[in-house]
N, C-alpha and C positions, 0 to 999 in steps of 0.2 A: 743447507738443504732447502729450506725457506726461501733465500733468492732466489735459487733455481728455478722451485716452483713458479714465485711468481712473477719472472721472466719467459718460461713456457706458457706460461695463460698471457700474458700482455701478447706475448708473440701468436699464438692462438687466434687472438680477439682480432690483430691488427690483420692478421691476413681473411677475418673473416671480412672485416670490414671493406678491404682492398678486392676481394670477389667480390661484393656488394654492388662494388661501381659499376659491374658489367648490365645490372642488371636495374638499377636503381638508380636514378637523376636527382633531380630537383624533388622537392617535396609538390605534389598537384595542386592546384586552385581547391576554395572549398566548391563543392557541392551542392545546391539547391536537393533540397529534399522534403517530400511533401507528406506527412505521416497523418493516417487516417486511423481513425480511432470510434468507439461508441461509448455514449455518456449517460448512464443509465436514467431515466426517470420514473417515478413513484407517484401515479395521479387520485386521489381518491375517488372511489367510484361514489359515495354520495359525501361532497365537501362539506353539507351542512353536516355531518356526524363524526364531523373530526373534532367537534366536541360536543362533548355528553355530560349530562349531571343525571346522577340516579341515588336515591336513599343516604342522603346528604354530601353528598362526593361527586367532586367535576373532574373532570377530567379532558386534557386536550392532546391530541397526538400530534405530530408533525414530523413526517420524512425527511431525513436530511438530503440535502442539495447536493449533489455528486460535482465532483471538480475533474480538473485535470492537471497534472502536474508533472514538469519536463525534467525526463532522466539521463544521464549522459554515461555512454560505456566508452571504456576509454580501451586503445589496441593500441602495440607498439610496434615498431620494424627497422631492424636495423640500418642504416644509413652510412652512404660511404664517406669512405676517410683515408686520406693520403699522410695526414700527421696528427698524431694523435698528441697532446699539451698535456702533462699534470693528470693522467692516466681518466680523463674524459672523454669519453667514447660517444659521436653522435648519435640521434636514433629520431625517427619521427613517431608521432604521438597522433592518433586519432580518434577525435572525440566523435562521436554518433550519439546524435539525441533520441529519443524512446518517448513516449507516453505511459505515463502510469494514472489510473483511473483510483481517486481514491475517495471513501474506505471503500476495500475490497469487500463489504460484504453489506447485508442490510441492517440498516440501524434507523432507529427514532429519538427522538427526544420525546419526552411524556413527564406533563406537569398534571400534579394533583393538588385540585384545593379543596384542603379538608375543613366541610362544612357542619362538622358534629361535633358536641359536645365532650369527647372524649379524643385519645391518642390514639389516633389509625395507625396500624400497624400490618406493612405490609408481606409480612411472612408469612408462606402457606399460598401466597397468591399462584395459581396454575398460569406461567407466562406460553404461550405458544405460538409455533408460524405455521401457517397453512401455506399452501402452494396447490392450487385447483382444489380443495374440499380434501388435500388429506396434509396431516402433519407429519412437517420436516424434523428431522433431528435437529440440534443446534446445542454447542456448548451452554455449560451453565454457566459460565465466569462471564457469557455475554449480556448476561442480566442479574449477574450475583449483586452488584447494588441496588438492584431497582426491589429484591427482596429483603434486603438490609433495610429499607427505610421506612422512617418513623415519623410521622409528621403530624405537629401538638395540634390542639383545635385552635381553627381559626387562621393557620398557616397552609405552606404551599409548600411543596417539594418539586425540584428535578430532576429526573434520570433519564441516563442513555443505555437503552437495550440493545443490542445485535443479534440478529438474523446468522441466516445461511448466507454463504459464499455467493458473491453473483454470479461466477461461472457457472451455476448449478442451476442458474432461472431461465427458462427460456422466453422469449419476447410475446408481449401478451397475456401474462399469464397474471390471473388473480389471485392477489395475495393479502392473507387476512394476518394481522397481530390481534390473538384474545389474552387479554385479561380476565379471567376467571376464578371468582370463589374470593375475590375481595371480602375481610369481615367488615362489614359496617353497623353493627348491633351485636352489642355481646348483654349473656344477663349477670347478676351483680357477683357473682364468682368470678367473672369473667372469660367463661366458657359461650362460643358466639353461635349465636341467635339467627343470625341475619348474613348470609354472604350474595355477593352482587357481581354479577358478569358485563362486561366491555367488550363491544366488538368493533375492529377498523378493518379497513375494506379496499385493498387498494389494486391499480392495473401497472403490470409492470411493463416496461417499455425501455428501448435501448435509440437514441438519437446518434445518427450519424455526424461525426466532425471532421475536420482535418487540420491543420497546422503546417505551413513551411518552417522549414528550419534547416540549418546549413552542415552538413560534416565539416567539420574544422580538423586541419595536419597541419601542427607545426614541429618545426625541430627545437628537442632538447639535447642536453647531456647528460650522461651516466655516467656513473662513477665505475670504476673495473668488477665490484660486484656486482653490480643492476645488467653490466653489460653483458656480464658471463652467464648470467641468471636466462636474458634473453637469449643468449647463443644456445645454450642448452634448450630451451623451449622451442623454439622454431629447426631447429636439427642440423642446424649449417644453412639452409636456406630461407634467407629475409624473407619475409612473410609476414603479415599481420597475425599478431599473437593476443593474448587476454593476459593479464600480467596483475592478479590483485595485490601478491604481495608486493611490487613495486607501488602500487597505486598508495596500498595504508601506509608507505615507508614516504612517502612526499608529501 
C-alpha cells in the first residue's frame, strides 16, 4: 500500500512539473533593485546638557546610533523537469533583500559617576518618555536594569533604557527621557533626605536612504517531501510561494 502511495505522489509531482514547462523557462537574470528606507536620528536639543552633575551625581546620556541591516526573504517556484534522478525535483529559489532599521525602538545608554560618599542606589528612580510634553507608556523590562543598579562610591555604572516603538514617533517631534527622584542624601537610618531630577531633551528626525541590491533566482533541488510541500502550497500552479518550513529544514 506504501508503494502505491508513493508512486501516485512521484507520479503527481512529475506531471506537475511537465505542466511547469509550458509556462516556466530558464530561471531570469538577477534584478537591480533600489530599496529606500529612513534611519531614524536623535539630535540633542541643548548638547551641552547631555551631561549633567547635580548633588554629587554625574550623569551623561547618549542616544544610540540607528543602523541598518539587510534582510533576505526567500520564495520558491516550481521548475520544470522532463527527468526526474533519485526523487530530486527542481525548483528556483528567490532571494529578495528588505531593510531592517534596527533597534526598533528608542534606547540610550546612560552612565552614572557616583560622586558621594555612600552607595547610590537606583530603585524608586521615576524613569520616563515624553513625546511633545506628555508621557508615553513604555514597558518596564526596558529599563528594569537601569533600576536594579547599584553603584559603590566613587564608581561608575552603565545602563541601556528603551523607549517606545519608532513607529509611534512622528518626525520632528521632541522627546525628552526624565530621570526623576534620584536619592542622593539619605539620613543615618537611611531613610532619603535628598532626591534629584535629570532632564535630556531630544529632536527626533527620520533621514532618507537607499541602497541597491539584487533579487537573486537560482535553481535548487528538493527532495519528494519539500516538493510535495510546494505542490500543495502554490495549488498546482508554479507561482512564487513563501515556504518557512522549508527555509528552517536547509
Amino acid at each position: 500500500m506504501n508503494h502505491s502511495v508513493t508512486r501516485l505522489t512521484t507520479c503527481a509531482l512529475l506531471a506537475a512539473c511537465l505542466t511547469a514547462c509550458k509556462s516556466i523557462n530558464h530561471p531570469p537574470p538577477d534584478d537591480k533593485l533600489i530599496l529606500r528606507y529612513q534611519l531614524p536620528v536623535l539630535t540633542p536639543v541643548e548638547p551641552a546638557k547631555q551631561d549633567q552633575e547635580k548633588d554629587g551625581i554625574r550623569i551623561s546620556v547618549a542616544p544610540y546610533s540607528y543602523t541598518s541591516k539587510l534582510t533576505v526573504q526567500k520564495e520558491y517556484r516550481r521548475a520544470p523537469a522532463l527527468l526526474i534522478l533519485d526523487h530530486q525535483y527542481p525548483a528556483d529559489v528567490r532571494k529578495t533583500p528588505a531593510i531592517a532599521v534596527t533597534p526598533e525602538n528608542l534606547r540610550f545608554t546612560i552612565k552614572i559617576n557616583n560622586r558621594l560618599e555612600r552607595v547610590l542606589r537606583l530603585a524608586g528612580t521615576v524613569v520616563s518618555f515624553q513625546l511633545a510634553g506628555k508621557t508615553v507608556a513604555v514597558n518596564k523590562a526596558g529599563y528594569e536594569d537601569f533600576l536594579n543598579g547599584i553603584i559603590l562610591p566613587r564608581q561608575e555604572g552603565e545602563f541601556e533604557v528603551a523607549g517606545p516603538n519608532l513607529s509611534a514617533l512622528p518626525d520632528h517631534a521632541t522627546i525628552a527621557l526624565l530621570l526623576y527622584d534620584i536619592v542622593t542624601a539619605t539620613d543615618a537610618a537611611g531613610n532619603p533626605t535628598q532626591r534629584s531630577n535629570f532632564e535630556f531633551f531630544y529632536t527626533f528626525s527620520r533621514e532618507n536612504k537607499e541602497q541597491e541590491v539584487f533579487v537573486r533566482i537560482n535553481r535548487v533541488m528538493l527532495s519528494q517531501q519539500a516538493a510535495q510541500l510546494l505542490l500543495q502550497r502554490d495549488g498546482g500552479t508554479p507561482q512564487w510561494v513563501s515556504l518557512p518550513e522549508l527555509d528552517s529544514a536547509r
